[in-house]
Backbone bond lengths (Angstrom), bond angles and torsions (degrees), N, CA, C in turn:
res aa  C-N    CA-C-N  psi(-1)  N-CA   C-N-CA  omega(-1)  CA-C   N-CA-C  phi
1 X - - - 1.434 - - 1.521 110.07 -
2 X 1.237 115.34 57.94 1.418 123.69 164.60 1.072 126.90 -36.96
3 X 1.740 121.20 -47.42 1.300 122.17 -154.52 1.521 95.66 -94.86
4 X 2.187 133.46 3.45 1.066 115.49 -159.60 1.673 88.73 -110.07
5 X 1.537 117.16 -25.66 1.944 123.50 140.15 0.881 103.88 -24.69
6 X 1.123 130.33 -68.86 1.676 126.16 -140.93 1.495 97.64 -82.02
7 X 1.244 139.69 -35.15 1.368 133.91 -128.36 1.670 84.76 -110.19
8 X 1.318 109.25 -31.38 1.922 114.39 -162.11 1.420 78.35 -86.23
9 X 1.228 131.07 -33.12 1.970 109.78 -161.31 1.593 91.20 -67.87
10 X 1.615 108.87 -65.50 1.549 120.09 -175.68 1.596 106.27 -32.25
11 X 1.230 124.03 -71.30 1.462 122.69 171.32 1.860 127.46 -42.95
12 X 1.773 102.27 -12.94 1.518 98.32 172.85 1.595 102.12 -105.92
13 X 0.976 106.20 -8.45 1.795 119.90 171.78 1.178 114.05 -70.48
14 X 1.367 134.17 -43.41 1.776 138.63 154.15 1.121 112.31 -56.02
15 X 1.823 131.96 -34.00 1.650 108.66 -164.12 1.290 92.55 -94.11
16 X 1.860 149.52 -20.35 0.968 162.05 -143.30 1.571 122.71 -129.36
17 X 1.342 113.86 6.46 1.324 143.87 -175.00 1.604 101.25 -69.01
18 X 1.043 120.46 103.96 1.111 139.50 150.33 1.347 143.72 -87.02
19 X 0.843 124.66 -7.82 1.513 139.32 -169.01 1.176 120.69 -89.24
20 X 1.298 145.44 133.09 1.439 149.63 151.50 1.542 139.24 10.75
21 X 1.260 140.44 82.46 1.323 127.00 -146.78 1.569 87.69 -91.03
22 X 1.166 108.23 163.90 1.838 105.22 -176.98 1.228 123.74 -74.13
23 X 1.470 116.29 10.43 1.734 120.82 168.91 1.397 100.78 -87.21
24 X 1.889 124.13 -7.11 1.264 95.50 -162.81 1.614 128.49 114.15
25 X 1.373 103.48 -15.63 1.642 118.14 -155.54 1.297 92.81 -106.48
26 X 1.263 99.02 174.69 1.863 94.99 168.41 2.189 82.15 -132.66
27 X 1.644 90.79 124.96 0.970 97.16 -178.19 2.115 124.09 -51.46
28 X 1.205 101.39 157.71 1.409 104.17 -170.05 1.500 118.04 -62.57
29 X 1.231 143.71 138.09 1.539 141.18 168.22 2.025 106.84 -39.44
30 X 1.386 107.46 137.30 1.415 113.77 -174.64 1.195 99.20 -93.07
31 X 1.214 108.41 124.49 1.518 115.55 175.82 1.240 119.94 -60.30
32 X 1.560 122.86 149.18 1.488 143.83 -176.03 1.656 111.79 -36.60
33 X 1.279 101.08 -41.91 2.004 111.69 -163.37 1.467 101.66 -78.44
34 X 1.973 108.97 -29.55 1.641 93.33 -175.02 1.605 96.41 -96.64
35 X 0.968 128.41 -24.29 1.226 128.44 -167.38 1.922 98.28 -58.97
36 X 1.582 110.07 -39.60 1.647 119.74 -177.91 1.972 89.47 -62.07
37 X 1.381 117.89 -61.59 1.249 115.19 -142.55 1.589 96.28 -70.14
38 X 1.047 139.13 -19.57 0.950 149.97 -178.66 1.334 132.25 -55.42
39 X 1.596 93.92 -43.82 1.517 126.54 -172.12 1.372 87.89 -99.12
40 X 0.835 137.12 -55.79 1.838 133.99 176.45 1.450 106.30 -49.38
41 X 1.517 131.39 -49.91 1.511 120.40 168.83 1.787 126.51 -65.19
42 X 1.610 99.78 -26.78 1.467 98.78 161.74 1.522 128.93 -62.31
43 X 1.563 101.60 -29.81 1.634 122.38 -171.21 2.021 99.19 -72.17
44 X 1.308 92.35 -50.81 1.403 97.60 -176.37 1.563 116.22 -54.11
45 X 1.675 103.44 -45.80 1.649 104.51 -177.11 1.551 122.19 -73.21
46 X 1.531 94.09 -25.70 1.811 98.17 -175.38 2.229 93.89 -74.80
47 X 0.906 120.78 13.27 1.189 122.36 -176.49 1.653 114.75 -110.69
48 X 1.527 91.81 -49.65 1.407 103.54 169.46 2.163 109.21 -70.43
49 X 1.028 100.47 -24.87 1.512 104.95 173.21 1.564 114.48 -70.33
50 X 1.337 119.29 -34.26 1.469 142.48 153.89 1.159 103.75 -24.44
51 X 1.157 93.99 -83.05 1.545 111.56 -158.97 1.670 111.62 -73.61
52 X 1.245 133.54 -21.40 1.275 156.08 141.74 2.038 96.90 -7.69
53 X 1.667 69.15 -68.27 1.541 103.10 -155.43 1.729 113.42 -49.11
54 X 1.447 118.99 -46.97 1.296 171.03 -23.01 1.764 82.01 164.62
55 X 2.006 111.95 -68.35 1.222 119.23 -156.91 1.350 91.61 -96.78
56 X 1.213 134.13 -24.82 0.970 126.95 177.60 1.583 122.69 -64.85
57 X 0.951 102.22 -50.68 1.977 111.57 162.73 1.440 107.69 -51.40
58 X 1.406 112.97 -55.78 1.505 89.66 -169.73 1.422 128.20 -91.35
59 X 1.697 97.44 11.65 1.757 106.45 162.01 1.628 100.12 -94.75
60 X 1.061 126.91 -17.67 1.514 117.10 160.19 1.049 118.21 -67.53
61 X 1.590 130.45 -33.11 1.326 127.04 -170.93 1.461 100.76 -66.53
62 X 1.488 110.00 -51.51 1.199 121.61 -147.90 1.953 101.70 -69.39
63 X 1.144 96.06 -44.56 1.630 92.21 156.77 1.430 142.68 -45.96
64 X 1.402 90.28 -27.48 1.956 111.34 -162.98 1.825 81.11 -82.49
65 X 1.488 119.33 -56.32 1.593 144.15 164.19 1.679 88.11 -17.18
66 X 1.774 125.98 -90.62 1.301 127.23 -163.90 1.535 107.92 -61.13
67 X 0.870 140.60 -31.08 1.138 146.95 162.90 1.520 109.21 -45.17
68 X 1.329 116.76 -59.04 1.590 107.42 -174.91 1.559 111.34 -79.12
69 X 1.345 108.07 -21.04 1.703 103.13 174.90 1.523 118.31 -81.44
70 X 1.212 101.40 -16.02 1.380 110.50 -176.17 1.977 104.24 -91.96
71 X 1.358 105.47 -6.04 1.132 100.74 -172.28 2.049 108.17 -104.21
72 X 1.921 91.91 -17.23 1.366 92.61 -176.14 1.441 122.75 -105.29
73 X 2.407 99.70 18.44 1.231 96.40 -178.63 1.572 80.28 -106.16
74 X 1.382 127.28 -3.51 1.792 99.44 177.63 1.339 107.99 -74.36
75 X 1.580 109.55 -34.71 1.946 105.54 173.08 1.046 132.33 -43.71
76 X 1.497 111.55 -33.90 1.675 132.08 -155.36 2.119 71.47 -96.49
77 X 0.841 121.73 -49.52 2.298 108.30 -144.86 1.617 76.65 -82.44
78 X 1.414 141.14 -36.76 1.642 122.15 -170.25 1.461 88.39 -76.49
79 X 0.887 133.16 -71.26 1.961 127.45 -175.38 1.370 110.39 -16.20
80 X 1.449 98.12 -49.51 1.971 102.89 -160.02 1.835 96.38 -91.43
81 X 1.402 117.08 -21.72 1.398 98.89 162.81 1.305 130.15 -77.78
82 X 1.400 117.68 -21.62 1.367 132.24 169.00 1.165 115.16 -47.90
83 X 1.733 119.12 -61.99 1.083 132.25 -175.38 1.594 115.21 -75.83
84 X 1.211 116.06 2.25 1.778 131.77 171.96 1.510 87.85 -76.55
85 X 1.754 108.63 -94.72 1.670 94.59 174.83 0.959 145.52 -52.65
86 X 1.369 106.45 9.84 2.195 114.35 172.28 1.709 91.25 -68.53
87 X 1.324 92.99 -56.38 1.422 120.29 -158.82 1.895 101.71 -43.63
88 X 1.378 103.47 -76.61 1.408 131.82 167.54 1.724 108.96 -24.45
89 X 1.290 90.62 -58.76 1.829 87.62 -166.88 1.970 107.25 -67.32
90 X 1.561 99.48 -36.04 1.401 102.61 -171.67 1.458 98.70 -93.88
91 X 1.388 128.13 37.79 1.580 123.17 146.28 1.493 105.74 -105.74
92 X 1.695 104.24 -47.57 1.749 104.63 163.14 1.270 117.19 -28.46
93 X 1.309 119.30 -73.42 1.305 130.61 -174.23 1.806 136.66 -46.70
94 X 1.583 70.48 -23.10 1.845 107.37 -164.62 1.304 108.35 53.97
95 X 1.282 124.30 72.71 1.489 133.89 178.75 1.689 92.26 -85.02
96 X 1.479 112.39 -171.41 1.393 108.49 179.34 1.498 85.20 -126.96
97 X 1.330 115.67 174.80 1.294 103.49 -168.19 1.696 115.15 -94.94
98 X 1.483 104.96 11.19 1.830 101.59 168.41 1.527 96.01 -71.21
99 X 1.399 123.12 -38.48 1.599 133.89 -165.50 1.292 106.34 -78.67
100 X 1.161 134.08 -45.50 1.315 134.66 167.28 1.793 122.52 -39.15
101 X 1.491 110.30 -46.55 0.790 125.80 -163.26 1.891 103.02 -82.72
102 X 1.003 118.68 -13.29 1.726 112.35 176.77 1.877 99.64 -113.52
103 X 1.134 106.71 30.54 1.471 114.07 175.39 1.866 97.13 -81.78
104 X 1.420 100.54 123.88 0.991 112.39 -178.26 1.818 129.54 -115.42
105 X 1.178 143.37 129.34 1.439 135.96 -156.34 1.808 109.71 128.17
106 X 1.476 87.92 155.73 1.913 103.76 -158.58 1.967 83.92 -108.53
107 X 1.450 122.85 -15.42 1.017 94.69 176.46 1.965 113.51 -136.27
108 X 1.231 111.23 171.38 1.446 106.62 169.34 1.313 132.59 -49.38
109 X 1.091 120.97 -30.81 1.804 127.42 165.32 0.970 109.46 -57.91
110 X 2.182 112.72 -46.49 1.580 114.02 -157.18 1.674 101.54 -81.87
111 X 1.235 110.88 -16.64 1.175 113.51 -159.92 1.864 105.58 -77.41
112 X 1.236 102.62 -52.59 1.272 137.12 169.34 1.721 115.77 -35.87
113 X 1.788 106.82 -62.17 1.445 124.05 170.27 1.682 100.05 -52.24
114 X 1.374 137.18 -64.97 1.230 158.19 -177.71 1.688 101.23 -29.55
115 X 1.434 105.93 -65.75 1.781 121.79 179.73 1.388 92.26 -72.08
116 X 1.302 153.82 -38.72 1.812 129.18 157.89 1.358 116.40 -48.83
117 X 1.254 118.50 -60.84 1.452 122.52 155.25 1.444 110.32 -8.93
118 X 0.921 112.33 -112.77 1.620 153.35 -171.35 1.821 87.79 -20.95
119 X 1.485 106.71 -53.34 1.898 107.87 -165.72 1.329 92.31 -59.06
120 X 1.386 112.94 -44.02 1.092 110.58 -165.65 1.507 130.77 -57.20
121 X 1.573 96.25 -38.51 1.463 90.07 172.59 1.762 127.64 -113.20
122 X 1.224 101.21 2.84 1.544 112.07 163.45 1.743 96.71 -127.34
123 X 0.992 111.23 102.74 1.489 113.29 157.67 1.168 116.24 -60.68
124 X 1.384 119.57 153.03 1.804 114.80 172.13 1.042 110.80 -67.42
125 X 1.193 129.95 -154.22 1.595 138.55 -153.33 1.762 83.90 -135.03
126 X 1.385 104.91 142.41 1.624 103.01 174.34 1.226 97.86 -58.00
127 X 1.285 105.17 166.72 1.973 111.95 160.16 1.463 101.92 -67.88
128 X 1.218 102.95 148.68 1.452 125.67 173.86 1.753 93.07 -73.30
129 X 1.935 104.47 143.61 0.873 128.41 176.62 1.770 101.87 -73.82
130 X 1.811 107.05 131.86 1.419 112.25 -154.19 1.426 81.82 -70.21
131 X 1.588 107.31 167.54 2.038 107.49 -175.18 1.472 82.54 -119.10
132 X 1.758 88.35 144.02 1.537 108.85 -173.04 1.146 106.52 -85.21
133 X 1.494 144.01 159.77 1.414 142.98 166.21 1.636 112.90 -85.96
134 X 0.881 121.66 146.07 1.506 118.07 -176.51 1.920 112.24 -83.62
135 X 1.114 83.95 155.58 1.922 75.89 -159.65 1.339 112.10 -86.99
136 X 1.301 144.62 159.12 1.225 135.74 -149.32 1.455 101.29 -94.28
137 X 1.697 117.75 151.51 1.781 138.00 -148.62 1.941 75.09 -104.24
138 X 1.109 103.89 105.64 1.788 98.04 162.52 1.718 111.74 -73.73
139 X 1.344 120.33 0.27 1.355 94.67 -178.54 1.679 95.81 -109.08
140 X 1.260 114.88 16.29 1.510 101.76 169.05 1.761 96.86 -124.81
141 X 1.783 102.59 145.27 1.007 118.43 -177.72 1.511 114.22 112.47
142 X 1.475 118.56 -164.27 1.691 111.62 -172.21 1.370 99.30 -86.52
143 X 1.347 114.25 153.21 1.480 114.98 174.02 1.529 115.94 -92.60
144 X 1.081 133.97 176.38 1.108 133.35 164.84 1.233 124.87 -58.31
145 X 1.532 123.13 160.56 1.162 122.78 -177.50 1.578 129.47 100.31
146 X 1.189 130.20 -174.61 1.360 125.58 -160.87 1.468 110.00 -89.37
147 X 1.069 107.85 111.60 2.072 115.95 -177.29 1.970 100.58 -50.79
148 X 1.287 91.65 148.68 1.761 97.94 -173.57 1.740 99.97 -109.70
149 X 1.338 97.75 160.87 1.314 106.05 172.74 1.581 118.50 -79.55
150 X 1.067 117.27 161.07 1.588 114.30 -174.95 1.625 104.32 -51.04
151 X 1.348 129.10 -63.16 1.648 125.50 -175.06 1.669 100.90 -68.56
152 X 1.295 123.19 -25.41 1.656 92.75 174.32 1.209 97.75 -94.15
153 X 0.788 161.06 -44.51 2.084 144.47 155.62 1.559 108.08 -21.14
154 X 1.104 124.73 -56.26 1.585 117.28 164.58 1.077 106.27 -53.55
155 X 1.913 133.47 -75.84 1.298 109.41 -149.27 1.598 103.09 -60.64
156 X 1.366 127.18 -34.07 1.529 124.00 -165.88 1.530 98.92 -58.24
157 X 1.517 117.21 -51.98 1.827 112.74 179.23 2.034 115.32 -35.94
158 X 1.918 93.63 -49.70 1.457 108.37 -179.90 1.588 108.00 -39.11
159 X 1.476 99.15 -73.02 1.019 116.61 -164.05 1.757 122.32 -40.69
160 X 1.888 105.59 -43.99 1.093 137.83 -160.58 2.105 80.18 -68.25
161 X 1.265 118.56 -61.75 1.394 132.30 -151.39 1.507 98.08 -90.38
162 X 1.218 141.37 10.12 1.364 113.27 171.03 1.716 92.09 -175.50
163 X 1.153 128.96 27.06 1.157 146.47 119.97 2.266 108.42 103.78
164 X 1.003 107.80 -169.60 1.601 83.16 173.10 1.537 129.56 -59.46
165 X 1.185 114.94 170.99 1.923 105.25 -155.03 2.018 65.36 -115.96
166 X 1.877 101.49 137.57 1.350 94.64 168.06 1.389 117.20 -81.13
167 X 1.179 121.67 161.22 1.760 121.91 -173.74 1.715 103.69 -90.95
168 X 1.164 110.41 125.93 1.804 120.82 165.17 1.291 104.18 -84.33
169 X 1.214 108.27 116.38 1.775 139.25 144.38 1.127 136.56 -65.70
């Protein structure tokens, strides 16, 4: 705080001024009331210089603040573009994605050379042979034909289990 040195010496240099005014005189003693008000406006400014001081830091901070967020969303958007063309090159390639994922390089060529690499020395796995479904058992399930009502499904069960019912005359 240089300039709050400089300003308190200058201000004890007026109440303590001794020296020669150019008529010759030696200027008059400063009276008690300005000599107070004086020291009360220095008190006030080295305060207001404070506080000066005060906003100034924490608009620096707050800068130093955008500065680092602004610096840890370019990390985070190159990361996530990187991993776009990780992604990209090892679908080209048709890597699988255990292989994809140790793809190594900052650019598309390197990335690219890396997935030749890699085929090269772990080939994929053939495709799995597609699995057949088993074909449907026609004697299990509903059969064909016209669905029965609950009492003709019974009498037909009756009938089926204990044979024709004789008719009374």
């Amino acid at each position: 705080m240089a300039t709050t040195e400089a300003t308190e010496r200058a201000a004890a240099d007026t109440t303590t001024d001794t020296t020669e005014q150019a008529g010759g005189e030696r200027p008059q003693d400063v009276p008690p009331e300005v000599k107070r008000a004086l020291s009360k406006a220095n008190k006030e400014a080295e305060t207001l210089r404070l506080k000066l001081k005060e906003y100034e830091d924490r608009d620096k901070s707050e800068a130093e603040k955008t500065a680092e967020r602004l610096t840890a969303a370019e990390q985070r958007a190159e990361q996530a573009e990187l991993r776009a063309l990780r992604l990209e090159v090892a679908a080209e390639k048709g890597l699988t994605p255990a292989q994809a994922k140790r793809l190594v390089g900052a650019s598309r060529e390197e990335l690219e050379a890396d997935a030749d690499d890699i085929l090269a020395t772990f080939p994929t796995s053939p495709a799995q042979p597609e699995r057949k479904t088993p074909k449907p058992d026609p004697s299990q399930g509903a059969r064909g034909g016209k669905p029965m009502s609950g009492a003709e499904a019974g009498r037909a069960e009756a009938q089926k289990r204990f044979g024709t019912k004789p008719t009374v005359t």
